[in-house]
C-alpha distance (Angstrom), angle and dihedral (degrees) to the residues before:
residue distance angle dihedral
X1 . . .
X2 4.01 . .
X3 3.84 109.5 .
X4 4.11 112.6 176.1
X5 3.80 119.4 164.0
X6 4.03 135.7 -136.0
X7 3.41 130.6 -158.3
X8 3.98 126.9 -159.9
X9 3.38 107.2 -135.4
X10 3.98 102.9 145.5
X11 3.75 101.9 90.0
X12 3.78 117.8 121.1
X13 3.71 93.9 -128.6
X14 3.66 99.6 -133.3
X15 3.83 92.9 161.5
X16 4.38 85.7 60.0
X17 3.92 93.4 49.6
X18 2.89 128.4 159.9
X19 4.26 90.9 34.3
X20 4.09 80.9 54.1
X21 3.90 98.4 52.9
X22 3.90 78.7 81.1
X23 3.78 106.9 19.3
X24 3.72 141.6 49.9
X25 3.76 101.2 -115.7
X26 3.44 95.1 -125.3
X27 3.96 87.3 51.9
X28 3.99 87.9 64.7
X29 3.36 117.7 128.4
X30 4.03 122.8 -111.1
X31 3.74 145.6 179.0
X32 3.60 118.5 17.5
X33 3.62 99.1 -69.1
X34 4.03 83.6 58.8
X35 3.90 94.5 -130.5
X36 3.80 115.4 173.9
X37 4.21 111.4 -91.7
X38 4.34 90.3 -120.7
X39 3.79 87.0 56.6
X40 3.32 89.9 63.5
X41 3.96 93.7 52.9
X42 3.13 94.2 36.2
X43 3.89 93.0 51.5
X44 3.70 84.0 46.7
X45 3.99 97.4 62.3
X46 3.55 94.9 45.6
X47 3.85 86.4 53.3
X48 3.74 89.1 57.9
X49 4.05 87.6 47.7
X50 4.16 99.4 -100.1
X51 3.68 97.8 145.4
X52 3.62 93.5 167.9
X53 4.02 111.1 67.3
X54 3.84 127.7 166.3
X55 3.76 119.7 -159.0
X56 3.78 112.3 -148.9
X57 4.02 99.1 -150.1
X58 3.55 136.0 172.0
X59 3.79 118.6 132.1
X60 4.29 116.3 69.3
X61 4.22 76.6 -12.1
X62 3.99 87.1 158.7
X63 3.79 82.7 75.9
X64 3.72 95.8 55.5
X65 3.54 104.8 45.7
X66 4.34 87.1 44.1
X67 3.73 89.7 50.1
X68 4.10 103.4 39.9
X69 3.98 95.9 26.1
X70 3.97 115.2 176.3
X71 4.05 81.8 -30.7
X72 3.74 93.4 -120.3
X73 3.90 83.7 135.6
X74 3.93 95.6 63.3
X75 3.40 95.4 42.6
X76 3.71 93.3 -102.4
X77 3.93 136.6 102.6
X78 3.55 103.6 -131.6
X79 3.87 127.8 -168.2
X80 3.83 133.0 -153.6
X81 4.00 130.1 -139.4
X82 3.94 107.7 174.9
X83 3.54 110.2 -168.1
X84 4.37 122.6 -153.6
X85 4.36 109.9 -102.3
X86 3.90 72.8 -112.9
X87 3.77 85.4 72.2
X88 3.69 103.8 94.9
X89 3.94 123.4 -165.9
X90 4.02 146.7 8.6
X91 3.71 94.5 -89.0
X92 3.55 94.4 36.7
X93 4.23 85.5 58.6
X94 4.08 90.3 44.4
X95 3.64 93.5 50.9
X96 4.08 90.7 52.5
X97 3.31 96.6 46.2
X98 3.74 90.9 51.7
X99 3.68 98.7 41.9
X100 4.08 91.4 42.9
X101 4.06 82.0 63.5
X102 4.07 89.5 -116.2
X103 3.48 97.6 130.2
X104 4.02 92.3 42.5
X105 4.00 116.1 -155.8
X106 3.61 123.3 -19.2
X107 3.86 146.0 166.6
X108 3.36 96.1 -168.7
X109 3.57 133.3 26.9
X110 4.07 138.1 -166.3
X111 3.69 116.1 -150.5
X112 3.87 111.0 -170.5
X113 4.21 130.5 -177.5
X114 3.39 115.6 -114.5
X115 4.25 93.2 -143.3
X116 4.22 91.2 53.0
X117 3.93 121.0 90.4
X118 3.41 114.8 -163.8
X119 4.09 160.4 176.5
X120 3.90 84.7 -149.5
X121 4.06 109.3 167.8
X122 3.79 88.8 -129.9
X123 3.88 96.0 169.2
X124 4.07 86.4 57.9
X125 3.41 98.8 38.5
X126 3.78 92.1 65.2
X127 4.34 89.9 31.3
X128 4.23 75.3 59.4
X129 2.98 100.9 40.5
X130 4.11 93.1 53.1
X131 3.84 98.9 46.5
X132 3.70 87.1 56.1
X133 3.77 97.2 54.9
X134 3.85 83.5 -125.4
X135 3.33 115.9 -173.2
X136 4.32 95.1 -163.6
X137 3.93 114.7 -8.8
X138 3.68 121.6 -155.0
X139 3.61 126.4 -132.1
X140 3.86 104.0 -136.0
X141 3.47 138.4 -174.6
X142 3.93 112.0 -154.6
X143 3.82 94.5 -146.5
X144 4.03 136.7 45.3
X145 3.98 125.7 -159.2
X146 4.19 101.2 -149.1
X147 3.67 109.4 -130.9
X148 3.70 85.6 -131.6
X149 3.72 144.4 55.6
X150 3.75 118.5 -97.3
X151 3.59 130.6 -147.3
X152 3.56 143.5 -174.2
X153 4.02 132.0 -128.6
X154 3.41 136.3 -157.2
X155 3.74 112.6 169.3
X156 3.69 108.3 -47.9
X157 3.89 93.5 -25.5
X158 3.59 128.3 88.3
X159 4.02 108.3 -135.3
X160 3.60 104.2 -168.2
X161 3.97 136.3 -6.7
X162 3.80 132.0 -157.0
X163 3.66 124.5 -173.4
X164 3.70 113.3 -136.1
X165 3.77 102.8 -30.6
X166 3.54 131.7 -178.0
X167 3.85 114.3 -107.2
X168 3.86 127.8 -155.4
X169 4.45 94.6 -108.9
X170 3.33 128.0 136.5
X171 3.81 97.3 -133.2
X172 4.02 127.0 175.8
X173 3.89 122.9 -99.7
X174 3.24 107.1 -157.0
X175 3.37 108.2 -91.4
X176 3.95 144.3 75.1
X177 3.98 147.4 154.8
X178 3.67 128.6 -123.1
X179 3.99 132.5 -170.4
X180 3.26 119.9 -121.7
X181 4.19 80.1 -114.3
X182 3.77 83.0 83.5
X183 3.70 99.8 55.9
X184 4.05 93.2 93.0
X185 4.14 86.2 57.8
X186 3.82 90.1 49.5
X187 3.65 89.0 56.6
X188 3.73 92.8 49.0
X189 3.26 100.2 55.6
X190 3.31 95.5 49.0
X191 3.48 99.4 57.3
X192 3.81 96.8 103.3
X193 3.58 102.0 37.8
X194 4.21 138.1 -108.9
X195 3.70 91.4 51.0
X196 3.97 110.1 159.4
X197 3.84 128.4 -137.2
X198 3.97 99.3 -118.1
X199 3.38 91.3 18.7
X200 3.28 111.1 52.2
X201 4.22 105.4 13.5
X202 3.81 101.9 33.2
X203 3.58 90.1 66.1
X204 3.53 96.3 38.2
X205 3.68 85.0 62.4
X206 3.28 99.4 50.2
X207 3.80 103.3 46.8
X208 3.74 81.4 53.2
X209 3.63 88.5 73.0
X210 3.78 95.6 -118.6
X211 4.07 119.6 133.3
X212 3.53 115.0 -90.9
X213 3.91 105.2 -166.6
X214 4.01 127.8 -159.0
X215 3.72 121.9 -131.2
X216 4.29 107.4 -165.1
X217 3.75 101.6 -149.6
X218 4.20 108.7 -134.5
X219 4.52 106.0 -149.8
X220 3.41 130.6 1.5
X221 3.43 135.9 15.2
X222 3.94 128.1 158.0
X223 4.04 127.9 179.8
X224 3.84 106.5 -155.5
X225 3.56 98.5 -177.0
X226 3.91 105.3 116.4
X227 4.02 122.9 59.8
X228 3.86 89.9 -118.3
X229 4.07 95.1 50.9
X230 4.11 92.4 43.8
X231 4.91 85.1 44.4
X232 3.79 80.6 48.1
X233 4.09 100.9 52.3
X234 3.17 106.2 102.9
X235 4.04 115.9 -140.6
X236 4.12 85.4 -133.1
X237 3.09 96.9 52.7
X238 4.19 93.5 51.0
X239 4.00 90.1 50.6
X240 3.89 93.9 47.3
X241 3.40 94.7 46.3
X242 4.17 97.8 41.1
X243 3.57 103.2 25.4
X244 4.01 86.3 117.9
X245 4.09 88.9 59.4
X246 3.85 89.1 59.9
């Protein structure tokens, strides 16, 4: 089967101002040798043999395609589809890219966030996502650290408090693979404009009665996509984690 890979990386980044007034966020530097975030995703899919990578750009895009070129230099060929600012949402992006004949033929393919770093088992995820007959499979975590403190109230007393613990939810990673079975759902919910990925096509999936699959990521996973996550990464933490992308 034909498995490419596309990563959204158009977004303006509002929630990384003011380090996007003046980069694409996915153009941000991390880790101590201050490599741009995509190279580390797109490093990550040609570890896990997905030669064939489409970057869906549109905001500060120059940067992208000066940085990443054809991709001959990571080992990858890497296309371009660069939506308008009129362009409005995830699946919105997908669904051009697709249509527009970027991405070429596929069976399968692996949609990635440009704001996530990862260890994500790429090569099983699809292997997974195959022997199930999936038609879309979710990249999961099984756990979720709240970003705030919670407490608990009885009455007008607060019994117990617990700053920003990790709860027991299945929540998405930012990442997932769909078949080429999906592709007529894609266009439907883009019919009217702004639809989102998991907001908007996930569902639509589902409720169509096809099989939505979870993958559990095992290590490392890291969403960048606010200014006090990316002030909080620690450059250790990047090169322990991804030394083997190097």
């Amino acid at each position: 089967m034909v498995t490419k890979a596309a990563v959204l990386c158009g977004g303006e980044g509002t929630r990384l101002r003011p380090y996007t007034n003046s980069l694409q966020k996915t153009m941000i530097p991390i880790g101590s040798k201050k490599r741009p975030l995509l190279e580390y995703i797109v490093r990550l899919l040609a570890h896990n043999g997905l030669k064939e990578i489409t970057l869906l750009t549109g905001y500060m895009s120059e940067q992208v395609e000066a940085y990443f070129g054809d991709g001959t230099r990571f080992g990858v060929k890497i296309n371009y589809s660069k939506d308008t600012p009129a362009v409005k949402g995830s699946a919105q992006a997908l669904f051009n890219a697709v249509n527009d004949g970027k991405i070429g033929a596929f069976d399968n393919l692996v949609v990635y966030y440009g704001d996530v770093l990862s260890t994500l088992k790429i090569r099983e995820l699809v292997s997974r996502h195959e022997q199930r007959g999936a038609a879309l499979t979710l990249v999961l975590s099984k756990e979720y650290r709240v970003p705030v403190g919670i407490a608990q109230v009885e009455g007008d007393r607060v019994t117990s408090f617990s700053e920003k613990p990790i709860l027991p939810l299945n929540v998405t990673v930012g990442g997932l693979v769909i078949s080429k079975e999906c592709l007529p759902l894609l266009q439907q919910v883009t019919a009217t404009g702004g639809a989102d990925i998991m907001t908007h096509f996930v569902p639509k999936v589902i409720a169509n009665g096809m099989r939505v699959s979870p993958f559990y990521i095992e290590g490392f996973w890291y969403d960048v996509g606010t200014t006090e996550a990316y002030e909080k990464l620690d450059s250790e933490l990047v090169e322990t984690n991804l030394r083997f992308l190097e």
